[in-house]
C-alpha positions in Angstrom: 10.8 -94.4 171.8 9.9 -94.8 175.3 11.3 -97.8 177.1 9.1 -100.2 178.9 11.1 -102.8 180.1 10.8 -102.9 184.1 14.5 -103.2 184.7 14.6 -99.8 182.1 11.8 -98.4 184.9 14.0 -99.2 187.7 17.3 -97.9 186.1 15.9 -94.3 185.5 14.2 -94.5 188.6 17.3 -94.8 190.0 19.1 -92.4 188.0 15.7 -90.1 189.0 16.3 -90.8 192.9 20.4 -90.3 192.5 19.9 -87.0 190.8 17.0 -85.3 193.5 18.7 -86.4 196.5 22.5 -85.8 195.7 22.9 -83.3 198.5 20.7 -85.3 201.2 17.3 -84.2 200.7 15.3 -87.8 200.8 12.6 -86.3 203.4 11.4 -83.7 200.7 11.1 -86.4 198.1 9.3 -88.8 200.3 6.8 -86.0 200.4 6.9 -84.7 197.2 5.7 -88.5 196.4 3.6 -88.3 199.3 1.7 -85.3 197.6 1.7 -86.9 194.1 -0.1 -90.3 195.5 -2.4 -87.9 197.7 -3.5 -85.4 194.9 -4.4 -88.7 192.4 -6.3 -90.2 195.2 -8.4 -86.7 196.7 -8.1 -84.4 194.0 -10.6 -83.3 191.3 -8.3 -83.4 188.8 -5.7 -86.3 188.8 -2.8 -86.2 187.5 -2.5 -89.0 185.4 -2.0 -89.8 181.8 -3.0 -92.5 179.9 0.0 -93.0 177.8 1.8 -93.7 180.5 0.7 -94.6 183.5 2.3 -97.8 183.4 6.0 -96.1 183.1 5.1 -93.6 186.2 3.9 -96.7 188.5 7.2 -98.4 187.7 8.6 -95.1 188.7 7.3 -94.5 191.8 7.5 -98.6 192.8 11.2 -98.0 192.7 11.3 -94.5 194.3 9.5 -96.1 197.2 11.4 -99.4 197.2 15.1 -97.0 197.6 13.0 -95.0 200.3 12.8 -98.1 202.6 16.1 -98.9 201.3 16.2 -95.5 203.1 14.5 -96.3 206.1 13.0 -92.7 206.0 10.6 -91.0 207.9 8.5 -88.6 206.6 9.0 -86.0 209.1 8.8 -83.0 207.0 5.4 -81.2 207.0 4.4 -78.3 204.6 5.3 -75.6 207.3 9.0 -77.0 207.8 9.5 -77.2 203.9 8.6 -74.0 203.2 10.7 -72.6 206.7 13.7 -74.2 205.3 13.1 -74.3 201.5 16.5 -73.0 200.4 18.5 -75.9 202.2 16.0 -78.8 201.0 14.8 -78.1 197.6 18.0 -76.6 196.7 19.2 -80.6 195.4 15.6 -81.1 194.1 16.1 -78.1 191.7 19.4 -79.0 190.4 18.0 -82.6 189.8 15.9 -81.6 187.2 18.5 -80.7 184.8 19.9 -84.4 184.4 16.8 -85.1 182.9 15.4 -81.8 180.7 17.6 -78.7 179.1 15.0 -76.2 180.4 13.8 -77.6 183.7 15.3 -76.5 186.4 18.4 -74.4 186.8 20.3 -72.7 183.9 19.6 -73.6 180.1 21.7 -76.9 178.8 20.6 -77.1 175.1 23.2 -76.1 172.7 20.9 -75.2 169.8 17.8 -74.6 171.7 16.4 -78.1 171.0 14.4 -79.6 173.9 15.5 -83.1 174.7 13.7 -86.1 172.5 13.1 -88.6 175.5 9.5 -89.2 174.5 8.9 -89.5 178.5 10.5 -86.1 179.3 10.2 -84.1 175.9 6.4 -82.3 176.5 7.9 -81.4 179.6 11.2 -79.7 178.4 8.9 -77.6 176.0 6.9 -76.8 178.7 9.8 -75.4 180.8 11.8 -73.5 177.7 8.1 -72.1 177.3 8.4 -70.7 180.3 12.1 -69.4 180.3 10.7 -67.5 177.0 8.6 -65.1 179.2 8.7 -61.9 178.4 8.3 -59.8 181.6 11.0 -61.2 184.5 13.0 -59.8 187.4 16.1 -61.4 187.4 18.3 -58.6 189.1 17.1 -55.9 191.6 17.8 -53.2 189.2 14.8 -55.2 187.0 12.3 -53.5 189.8 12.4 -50.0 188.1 10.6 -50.9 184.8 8.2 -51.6 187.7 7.9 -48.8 189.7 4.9 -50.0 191.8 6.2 -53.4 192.4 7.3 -53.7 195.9 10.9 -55.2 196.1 11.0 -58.4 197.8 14.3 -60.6 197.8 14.1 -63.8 195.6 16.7 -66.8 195.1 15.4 -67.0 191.5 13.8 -65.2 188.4 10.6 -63.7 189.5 8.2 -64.1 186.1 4.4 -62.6 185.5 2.0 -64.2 186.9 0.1 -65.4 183.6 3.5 -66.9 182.3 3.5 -68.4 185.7 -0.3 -70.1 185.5 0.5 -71.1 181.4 3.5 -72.9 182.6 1.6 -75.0 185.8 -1.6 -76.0 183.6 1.3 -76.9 180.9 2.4 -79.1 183.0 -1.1 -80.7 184.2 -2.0 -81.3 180.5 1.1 -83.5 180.5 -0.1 -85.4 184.0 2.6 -87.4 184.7 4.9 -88.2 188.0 7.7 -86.0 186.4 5.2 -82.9 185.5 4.0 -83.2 189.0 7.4 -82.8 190.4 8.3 -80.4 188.4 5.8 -78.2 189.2 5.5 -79.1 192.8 9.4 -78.1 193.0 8.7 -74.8 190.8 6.1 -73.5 193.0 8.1 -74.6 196.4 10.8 -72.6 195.3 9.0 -69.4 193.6 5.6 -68.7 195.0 5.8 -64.9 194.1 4.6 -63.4 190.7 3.7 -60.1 189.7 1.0 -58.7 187.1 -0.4 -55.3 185.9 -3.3 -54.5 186.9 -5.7 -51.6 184.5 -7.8 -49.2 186.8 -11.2 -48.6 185.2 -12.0 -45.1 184.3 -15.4 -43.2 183.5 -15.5 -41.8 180.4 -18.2 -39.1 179.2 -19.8 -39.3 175.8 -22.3 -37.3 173.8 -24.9 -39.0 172.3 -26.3 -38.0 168.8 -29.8 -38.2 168.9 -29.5 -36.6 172.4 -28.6 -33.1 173.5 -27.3 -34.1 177.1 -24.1 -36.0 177.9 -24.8 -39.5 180.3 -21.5 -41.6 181.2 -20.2 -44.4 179.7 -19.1 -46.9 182.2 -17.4 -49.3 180.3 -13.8 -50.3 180.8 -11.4 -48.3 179.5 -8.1 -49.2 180.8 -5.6 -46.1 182.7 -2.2 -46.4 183.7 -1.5 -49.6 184.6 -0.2 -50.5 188.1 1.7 -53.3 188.8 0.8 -55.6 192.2 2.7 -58.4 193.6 0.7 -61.9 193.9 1.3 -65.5 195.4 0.8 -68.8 193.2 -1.3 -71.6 195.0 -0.8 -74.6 193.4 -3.8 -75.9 194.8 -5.8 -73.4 192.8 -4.1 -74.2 189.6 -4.6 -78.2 190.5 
């Protein structure tokens, strides 16, 4: 069961802030929080759940109380994150897998199990969803099962663009502070997907009660061509 105590809230919060910042990267969590607080105060669709609501407050309470521990200033915008993603997000990433066996880098369940924290467990299903996708580019050699994909070099696996989409509103059905992060990270870090896409083609048919031929213009899908597309995660918010 999910723990409510506050001192529980500030422990993981701790163990939360310890694990994303390891390698120095408090700016990009101050706005990673920054975004979270803005989308549930601007955006159409908020991201917050119910359930717990209380246990993300907490969470966030204590994120900002070790930020002014901190003394940071927010001095990254979006432009200098995404210039210098690699170097900030880079701990970020890696964070994720002290808390999920699917989130983040590399896979960390021994039996394929997801982890049973009720707090982070929707989440981890989410995220070994998404590692089940079928069609991924993990290597350059993946590009020739799509010939009409331009090659474009990626730090990490490159997944089609529907598996993409399932895995962010996944996430937004779970609405929490640790969804939100985990999908702000994801789509920081991998911006690029690819999908087919099915050219429409006229086909002729003969009528029966009619001697003349008339097209028939309605889809009929040819050879399918493969085109390379960016997530927004504003879109999918």
């Amino acid at each position: 069961m999910l723990a409510t105590a506050r001192n529980d809230h500030r422990e993981t919060a701790r163990a939360f802030y310890r694990a994303l910042d390891e390698s120095g990267s408090t700016p990009t969590l101050a706005l990673l929080l920054q975004d979270y607080i803005l989308v549930n105060s601007t955006g159409a669709i908020p991201w917050s759940n119910p359930t717990f609501v209380y246990y993300d407050q907490q969470l966030i309470d204590a994120i900002q109380q070790q930020l002014e521990l901190e003394n940071v200033q927010n001095s990254y915008d979006h432009h200098q994150l995404q210039a210098d993603y690699g170097s900030a997000l880079q701990p970020l990433h890696g964070g994720l897998k002290f808390f999920t066996y699917y989130c983040g880098p590399g896979n960390w369940s021994a039996d394929g199990s997801t982890v049973q924290n009720t707090y982070f467990s929707s989440i981890d299903q989410c995220c070994k969803h998404h590692d089940e996708c079928p069609d991924t580019i993990v290597h350059s050699r993946d590009y020739h099962r799509y010939e009409d994909l331009p090659y474009k070099a990626q730090i990490f696996t490159r997944l089609r663009c529907n598996c993409d989409v399932e895995f962010l509103r996944c996430l937004q059905n779970i609405s929490t502070f640790f969804s939100y992060a985990v999908a702000w990270i994801y789509t920081k870090f991998q911006s690029s997907c690819f999908d087919y896409e099915y050219p429409v083609m006229e086909c002729t048919v003969k009528r029966q009660s009619q001697s003349l031929s008339e097209p028939d213009h309605s889809s009929i899908p040819g050879n399918s061509n493969v085109h390379p597309y960016t997530i927004d995660f504003a879109v999918i918010q």
